[in-house]
N, CA, C and O atoms as a GROMACS GRO file, in nm:
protein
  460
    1UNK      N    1   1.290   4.626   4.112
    1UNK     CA    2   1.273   4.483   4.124
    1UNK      C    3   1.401   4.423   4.183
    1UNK      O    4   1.510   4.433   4.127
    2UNK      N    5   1.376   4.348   4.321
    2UNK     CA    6   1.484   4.226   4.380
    2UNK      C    7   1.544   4.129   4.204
    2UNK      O    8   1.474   4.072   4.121
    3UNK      N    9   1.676   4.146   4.206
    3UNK     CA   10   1.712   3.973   4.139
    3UNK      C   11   1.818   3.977   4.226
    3UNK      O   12   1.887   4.063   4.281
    4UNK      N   13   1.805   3.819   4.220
    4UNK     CA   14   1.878   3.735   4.273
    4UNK      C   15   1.991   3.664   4.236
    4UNK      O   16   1.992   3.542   4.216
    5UNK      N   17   2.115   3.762   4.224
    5UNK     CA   18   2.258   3.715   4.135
    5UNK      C   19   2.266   3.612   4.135
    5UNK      O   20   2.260   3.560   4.023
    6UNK      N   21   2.280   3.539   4.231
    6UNK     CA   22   2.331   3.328   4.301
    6UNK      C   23   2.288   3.295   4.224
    6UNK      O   24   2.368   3.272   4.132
    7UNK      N   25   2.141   3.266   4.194
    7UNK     CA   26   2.046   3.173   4.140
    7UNK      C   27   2.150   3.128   4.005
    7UNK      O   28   2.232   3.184   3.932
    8UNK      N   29   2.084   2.977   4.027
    8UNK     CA   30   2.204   2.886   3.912
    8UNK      C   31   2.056   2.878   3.776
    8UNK      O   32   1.935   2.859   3.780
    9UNK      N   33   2.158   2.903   3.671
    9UNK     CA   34   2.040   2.868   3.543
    9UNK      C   35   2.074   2.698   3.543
    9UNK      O   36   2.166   2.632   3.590
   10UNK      N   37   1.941   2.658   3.458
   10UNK     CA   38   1.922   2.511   3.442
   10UNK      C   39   1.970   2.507   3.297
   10UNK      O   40   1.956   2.602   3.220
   11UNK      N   41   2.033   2.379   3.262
   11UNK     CA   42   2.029   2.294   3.130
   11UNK      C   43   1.924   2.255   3.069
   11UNK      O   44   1.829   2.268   3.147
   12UNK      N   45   1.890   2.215   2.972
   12UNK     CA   46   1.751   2.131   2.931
   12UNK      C   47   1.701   2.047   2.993
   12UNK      O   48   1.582   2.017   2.995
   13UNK      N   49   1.811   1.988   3.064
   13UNK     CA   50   1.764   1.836   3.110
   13UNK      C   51   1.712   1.870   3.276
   13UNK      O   52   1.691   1.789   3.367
   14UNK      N   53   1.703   1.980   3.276
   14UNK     CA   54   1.672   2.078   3.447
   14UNK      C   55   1.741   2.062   3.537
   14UNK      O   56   1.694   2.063   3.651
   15UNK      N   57   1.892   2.041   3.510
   15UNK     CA   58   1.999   2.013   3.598
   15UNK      C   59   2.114   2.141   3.594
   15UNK      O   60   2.168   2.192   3.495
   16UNK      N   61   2.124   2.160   3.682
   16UNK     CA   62   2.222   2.317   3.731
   16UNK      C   63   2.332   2.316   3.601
   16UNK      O   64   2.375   2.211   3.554
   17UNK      N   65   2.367   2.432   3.558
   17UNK     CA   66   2.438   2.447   3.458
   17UNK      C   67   2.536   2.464   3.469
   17UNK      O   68   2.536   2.578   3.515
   18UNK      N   69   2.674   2.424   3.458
   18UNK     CA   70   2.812   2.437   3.479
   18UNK      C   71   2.870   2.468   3.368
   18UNK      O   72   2.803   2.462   3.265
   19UNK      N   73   3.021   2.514   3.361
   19UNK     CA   74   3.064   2.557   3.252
   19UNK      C   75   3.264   2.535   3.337
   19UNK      O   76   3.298   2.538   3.456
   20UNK      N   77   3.358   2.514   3.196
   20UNK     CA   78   3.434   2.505   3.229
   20UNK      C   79   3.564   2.634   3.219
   20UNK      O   80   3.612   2.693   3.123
   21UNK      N   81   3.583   2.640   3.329
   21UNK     CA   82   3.640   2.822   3.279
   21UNK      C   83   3.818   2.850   3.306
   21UNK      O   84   3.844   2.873   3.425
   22UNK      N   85   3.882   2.850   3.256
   22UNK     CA   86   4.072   2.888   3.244
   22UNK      C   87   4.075   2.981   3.339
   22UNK      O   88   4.016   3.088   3.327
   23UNK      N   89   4.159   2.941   3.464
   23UNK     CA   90   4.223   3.025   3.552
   23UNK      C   91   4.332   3.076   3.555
   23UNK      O   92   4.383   2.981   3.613
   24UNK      N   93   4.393   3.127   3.545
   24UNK     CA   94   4.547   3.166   3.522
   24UNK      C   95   4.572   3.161   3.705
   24UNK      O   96   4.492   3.195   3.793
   25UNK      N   97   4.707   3.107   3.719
   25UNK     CA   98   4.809   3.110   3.797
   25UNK      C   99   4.956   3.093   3.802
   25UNK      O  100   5.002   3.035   3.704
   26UNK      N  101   5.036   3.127   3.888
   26UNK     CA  102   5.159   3.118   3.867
   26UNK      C  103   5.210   3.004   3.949
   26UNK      O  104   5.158   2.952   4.048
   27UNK      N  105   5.360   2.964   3.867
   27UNK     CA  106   5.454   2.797   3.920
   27UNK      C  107   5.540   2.888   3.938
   27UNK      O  108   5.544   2.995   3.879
   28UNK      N  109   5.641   2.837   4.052
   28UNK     CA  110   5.753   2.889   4.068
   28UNK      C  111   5.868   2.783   4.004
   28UNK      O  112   5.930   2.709   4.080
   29UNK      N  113   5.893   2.779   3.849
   29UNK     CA  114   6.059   2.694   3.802
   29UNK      C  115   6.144   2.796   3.809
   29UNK      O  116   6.137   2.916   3.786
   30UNK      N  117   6.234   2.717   3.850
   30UNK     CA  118   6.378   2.763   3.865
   30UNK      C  119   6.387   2.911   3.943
   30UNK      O  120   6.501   2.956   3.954
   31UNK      N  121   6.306   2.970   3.984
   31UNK     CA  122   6.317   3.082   4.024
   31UNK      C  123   6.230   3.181   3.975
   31UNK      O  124   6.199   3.293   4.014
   32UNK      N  125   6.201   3.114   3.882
   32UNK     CA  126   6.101   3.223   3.775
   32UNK      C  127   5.967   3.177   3.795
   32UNK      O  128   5.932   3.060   3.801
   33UNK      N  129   5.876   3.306   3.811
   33UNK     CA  130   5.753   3.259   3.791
   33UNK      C  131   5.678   3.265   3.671
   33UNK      O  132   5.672   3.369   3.605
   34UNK      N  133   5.619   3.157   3.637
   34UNK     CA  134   5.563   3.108   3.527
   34UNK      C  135   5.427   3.095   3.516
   34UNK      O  136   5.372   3.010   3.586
   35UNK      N  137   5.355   3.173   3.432
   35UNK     CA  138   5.184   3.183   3.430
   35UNK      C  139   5.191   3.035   3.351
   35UNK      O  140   5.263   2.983   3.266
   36UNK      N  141   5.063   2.992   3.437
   36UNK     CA  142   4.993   2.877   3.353
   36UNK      C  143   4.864   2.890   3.425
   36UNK      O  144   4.844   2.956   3.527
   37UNK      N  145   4.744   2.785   3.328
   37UNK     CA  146   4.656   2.791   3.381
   37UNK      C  147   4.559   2.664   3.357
   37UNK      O  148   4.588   2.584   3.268
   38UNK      N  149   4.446   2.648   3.435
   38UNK     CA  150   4.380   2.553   3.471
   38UNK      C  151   4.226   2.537   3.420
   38UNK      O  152   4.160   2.630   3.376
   39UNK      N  153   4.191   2.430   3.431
   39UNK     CA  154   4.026   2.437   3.418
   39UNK      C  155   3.967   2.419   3.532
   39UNK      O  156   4.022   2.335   3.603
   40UNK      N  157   3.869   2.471   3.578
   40UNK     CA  158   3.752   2.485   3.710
   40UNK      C  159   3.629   2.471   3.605
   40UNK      O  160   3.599   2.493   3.488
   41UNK      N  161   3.564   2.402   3.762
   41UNK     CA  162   3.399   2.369   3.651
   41UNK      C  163   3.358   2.514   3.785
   41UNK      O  164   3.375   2.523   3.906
   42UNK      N  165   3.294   2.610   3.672
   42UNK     CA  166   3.196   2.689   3.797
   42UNK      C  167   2.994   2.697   3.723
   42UNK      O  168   2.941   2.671   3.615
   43UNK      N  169   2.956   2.737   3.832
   43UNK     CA  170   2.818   2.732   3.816
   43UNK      C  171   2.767   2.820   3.738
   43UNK      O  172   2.804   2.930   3.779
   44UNK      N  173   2.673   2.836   3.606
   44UNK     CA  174   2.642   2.933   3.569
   44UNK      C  175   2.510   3.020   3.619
   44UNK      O  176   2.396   2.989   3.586
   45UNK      N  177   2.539   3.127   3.698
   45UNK     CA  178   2.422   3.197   3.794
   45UNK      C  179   2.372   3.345   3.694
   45UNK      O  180   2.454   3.402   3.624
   46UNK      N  181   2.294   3.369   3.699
   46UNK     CA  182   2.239   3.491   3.710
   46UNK      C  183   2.332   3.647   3.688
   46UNK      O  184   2.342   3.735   3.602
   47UNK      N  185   2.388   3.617   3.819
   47UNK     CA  186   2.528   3.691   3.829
   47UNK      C  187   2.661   3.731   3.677
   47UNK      O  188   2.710   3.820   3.608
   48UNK      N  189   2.660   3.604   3.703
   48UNK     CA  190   2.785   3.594   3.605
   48UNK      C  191   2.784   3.621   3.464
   48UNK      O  192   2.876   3.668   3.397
   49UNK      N  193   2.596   3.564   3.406
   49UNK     CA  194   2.566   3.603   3.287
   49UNK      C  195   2.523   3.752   3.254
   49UNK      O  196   2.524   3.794   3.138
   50UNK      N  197   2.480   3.844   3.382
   50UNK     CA  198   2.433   3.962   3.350
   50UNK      C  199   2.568   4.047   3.341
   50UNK      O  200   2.584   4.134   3.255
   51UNK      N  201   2.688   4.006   3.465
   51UNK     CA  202   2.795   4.064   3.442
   51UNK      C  203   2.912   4.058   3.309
   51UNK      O  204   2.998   4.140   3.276
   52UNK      N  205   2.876   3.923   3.251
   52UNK     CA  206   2.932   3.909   3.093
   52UNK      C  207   2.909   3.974   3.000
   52UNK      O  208   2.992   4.013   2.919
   53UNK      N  209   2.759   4.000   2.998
   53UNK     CA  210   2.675   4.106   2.872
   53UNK      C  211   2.703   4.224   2.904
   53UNK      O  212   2.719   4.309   2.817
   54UNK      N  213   2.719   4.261   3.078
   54UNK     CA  214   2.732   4.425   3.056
   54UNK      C  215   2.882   4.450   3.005
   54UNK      O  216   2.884   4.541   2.922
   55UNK      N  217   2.998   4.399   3.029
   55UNK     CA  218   3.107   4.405   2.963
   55UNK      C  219   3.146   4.361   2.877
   55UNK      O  220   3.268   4.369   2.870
   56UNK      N  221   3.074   4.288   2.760
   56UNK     CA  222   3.113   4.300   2.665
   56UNK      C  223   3.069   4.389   2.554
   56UNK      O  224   2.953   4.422   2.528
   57UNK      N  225   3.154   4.414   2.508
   57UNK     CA  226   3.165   4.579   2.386
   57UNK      C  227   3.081   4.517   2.286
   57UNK      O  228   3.084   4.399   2.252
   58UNK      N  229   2.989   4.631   2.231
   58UNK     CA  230   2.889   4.598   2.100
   58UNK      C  231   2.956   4.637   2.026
   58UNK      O  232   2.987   4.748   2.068
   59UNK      N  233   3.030   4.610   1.887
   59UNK     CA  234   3.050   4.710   1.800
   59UNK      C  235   3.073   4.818   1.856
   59UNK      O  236   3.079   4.824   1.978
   60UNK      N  237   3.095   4.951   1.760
   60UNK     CA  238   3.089   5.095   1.849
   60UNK      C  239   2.989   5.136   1.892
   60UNK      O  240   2.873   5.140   1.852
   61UNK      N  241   3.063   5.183   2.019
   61UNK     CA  242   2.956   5.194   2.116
   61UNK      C  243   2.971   5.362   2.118
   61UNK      O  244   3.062   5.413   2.053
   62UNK      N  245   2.901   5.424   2.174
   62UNK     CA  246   2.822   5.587   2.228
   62UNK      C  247   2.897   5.556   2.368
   62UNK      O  248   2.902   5.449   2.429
   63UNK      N  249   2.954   5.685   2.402
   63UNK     CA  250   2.994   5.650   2.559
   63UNK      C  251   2.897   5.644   2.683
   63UNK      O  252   2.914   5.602   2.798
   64UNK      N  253   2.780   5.705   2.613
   64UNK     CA  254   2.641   5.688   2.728
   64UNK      C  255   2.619   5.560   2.750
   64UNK      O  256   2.580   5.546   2.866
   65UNK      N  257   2.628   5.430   2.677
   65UNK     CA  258   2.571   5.317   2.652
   65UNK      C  259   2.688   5.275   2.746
   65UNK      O  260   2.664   5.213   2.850
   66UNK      N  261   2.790   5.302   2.715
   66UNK     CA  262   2.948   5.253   2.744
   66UNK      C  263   2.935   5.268   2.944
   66UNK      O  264   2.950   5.173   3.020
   67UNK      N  265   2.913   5.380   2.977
   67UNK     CA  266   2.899   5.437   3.107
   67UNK      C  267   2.810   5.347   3.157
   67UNK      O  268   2.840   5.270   3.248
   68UNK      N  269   2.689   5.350   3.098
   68UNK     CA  270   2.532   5.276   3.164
   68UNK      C  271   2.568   5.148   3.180
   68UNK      O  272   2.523   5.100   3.284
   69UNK      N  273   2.622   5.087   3.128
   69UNK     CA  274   2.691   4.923   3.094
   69UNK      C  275   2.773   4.935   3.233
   69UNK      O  276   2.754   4.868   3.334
   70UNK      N  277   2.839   5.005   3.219
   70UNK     CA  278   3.015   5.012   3.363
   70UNK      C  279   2.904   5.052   3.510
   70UNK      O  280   2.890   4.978   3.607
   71UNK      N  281   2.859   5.140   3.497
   71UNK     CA  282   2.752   5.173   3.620
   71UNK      C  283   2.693   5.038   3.665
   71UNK      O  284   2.736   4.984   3.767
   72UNK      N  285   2.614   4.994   3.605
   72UNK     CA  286   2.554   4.859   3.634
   72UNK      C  287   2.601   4.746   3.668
   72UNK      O  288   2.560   4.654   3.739
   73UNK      N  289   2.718   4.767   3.593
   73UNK     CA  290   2.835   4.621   3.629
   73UNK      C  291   2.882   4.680   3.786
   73UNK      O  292   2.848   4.628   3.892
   74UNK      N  293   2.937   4.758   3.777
   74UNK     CA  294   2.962   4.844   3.961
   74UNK      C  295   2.847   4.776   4.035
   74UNK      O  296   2.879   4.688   4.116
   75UNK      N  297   2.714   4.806   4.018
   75UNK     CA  298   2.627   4.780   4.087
   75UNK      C  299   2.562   4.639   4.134
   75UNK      O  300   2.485   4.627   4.229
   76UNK      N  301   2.600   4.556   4.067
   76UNK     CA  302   2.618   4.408   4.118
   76UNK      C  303   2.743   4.302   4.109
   76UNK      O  304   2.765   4.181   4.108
   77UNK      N  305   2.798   4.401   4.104
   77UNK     CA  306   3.001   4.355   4.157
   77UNK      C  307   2.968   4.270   4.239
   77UNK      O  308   2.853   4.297   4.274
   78UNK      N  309   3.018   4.152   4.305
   78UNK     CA  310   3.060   4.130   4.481
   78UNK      C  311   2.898   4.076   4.576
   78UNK      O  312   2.876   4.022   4.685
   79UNK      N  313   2.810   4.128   4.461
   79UNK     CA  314   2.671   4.159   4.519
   79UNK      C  315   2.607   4.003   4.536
   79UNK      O  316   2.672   3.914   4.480
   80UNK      N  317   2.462   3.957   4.623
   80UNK     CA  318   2.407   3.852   4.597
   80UNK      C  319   2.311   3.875   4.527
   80UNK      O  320   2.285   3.806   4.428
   81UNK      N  321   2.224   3.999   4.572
   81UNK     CA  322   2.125   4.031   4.500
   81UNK      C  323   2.123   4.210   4.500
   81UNK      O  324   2.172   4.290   4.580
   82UNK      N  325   2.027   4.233   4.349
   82UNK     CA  326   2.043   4.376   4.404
   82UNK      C  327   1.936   4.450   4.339
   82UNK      O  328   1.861   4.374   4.278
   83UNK      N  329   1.901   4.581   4.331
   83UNK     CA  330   1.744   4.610   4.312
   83UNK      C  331   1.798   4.722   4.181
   83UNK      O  332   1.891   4.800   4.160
   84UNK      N  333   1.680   4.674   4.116
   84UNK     CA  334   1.699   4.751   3.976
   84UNK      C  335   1.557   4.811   3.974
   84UNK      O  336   1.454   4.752   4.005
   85UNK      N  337   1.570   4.952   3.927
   85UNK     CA  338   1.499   5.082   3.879
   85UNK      C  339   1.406   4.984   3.757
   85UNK      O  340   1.438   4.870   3.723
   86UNK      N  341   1.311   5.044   3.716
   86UNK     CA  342   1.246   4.984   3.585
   86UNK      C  343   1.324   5.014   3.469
   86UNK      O  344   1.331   4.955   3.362
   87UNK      N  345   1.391   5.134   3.517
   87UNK     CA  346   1.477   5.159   3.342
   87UNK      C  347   1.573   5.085   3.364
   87UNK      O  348   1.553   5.001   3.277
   88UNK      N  349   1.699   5.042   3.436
   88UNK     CA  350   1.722   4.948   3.480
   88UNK      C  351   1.728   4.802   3.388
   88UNK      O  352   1.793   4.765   3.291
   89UNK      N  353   1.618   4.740   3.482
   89UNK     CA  354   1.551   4.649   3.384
   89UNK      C  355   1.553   4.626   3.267
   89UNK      O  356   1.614   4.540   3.203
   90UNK      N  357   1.461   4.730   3.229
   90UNK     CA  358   1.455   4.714   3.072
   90UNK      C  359   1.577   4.735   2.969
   90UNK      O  360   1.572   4.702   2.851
   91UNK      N  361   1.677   4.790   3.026
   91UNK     CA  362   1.804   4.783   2.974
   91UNK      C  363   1.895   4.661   2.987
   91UNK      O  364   1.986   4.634   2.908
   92UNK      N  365   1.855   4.580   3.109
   92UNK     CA  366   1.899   4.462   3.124
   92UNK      C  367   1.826   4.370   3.032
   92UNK      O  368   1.888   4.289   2.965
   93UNK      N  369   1.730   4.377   3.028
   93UNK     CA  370   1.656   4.260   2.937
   93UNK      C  371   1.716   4.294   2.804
   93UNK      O  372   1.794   4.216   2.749
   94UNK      N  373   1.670   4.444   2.737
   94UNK     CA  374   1.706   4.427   2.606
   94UNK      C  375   1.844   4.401   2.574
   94UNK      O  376   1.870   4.357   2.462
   95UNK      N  377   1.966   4.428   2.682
   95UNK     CA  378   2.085   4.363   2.647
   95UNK      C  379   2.106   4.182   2.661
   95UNK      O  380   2.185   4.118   2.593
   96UNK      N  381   2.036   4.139   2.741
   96UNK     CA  382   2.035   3.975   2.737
   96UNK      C  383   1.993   3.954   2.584
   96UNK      O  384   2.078   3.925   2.501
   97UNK      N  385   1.861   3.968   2.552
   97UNK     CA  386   1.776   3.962   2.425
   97UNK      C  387   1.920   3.961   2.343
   97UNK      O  388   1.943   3.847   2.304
   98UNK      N  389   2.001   4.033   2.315
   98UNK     CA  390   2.074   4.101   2.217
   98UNK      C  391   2.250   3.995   2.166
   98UNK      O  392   2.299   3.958   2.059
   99UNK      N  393   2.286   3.983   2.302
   99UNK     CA  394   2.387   3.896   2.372
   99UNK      C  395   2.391   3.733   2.338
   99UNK      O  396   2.459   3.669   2.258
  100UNK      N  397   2.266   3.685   2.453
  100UNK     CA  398   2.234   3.530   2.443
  100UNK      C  399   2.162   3.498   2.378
  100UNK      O  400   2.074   3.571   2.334
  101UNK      N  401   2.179   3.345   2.341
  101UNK     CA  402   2.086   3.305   2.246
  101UNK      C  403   1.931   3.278   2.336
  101UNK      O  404   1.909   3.298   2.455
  102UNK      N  405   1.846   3.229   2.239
  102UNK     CA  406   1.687   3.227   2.296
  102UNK      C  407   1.698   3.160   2.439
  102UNK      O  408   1.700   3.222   2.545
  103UNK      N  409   1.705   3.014   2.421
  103UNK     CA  410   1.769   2.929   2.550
  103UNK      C  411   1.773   3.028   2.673
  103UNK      O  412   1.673   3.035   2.744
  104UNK      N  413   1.896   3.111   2.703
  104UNK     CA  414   1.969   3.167   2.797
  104UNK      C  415   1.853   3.268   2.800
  104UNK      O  416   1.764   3.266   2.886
  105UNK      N  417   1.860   3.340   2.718
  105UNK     CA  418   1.803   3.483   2.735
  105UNK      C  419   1.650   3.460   2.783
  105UNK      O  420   1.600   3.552   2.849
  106UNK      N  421   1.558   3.326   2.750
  106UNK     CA  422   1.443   3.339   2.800
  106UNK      C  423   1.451   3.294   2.950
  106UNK      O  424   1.386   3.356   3.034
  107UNK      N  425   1.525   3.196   2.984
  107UNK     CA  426   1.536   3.162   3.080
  107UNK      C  427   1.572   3.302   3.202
  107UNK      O  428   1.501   3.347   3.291
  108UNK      N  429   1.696   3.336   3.164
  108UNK     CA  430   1.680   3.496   3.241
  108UNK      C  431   1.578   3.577   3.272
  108UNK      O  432   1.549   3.618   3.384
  109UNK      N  433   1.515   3.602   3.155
  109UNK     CA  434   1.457   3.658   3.142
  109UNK      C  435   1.312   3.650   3.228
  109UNK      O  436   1.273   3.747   3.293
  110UNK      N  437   1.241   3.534   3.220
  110UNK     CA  438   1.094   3.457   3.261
  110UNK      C  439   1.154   3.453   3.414
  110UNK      O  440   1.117   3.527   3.505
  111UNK      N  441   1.250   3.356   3.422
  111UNK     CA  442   1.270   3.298   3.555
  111UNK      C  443   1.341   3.400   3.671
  111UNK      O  444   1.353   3.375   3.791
  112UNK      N  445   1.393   3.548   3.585
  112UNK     CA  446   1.461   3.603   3.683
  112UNK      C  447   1.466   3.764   3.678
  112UNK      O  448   1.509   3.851   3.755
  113UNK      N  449   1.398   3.762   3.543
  113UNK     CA  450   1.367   3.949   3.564
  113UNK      C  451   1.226   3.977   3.497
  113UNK      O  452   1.198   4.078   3.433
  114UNK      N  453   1.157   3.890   3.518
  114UNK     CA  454   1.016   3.927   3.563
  114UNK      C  455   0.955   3.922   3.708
  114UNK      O  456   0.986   3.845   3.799
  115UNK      N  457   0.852   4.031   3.707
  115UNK     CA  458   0.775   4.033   3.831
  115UNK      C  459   0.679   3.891   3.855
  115UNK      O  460   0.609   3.880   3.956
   0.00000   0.00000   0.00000
């Protein structure tokens, strides 16, 4: 199955979903460079939420689960869209299910990894 990383999830109110996210960058005082960092509003897509769940750690994990998670994240790195196997899939869904709350996870789910 095609998904489509870009695609922006909606709010309740059916308006594109943004979120505010800490950038780190560096100031140059006195000579020294100094991390600080910022807020950016970015869009919340498809992309960004499937790549959050696959990297974040469950409890202990099995290194098969651990691998399958890192494989997949590889596989829509950088990507706009990209084609998932049925097993695939169903590993993607049951990790959304698991991750996000109802909200997020149905919305993914209905609007973007079903046929």
């Amino acid at each position: 199955m095609k998904v489509l990383l870009n695609a922006k999830l909606k709010n309740r109110g059916g308006e594109e979903f943004t979120q505010q996210t800490r950038t780190p960058y560096y100031e140059d005082e006195e000579g020294v460079p100094v991390e600080k960092q910022r807020l950016e509003v970015t869009e919340v897509t498809v992309g960004r939420m499937l790549t959050a769940a696959l990297l974040k750690k469950e409890g202990e994990m099995e290194e098969k689960e651990i691998m399958e998670k890192y494989e997949l994240f590889l596989k829509l790195e950088g990507s706009d869209e990209i084609e998932l196997t049925d097993k695939e899939l169903e590993f993607i869904k049951s990790l959304v299910c698991r991750i996000y709350d109802i909200f997020f996870a149905g919305q993914i789910i209905k609007n973007h990894l079903t046929q």
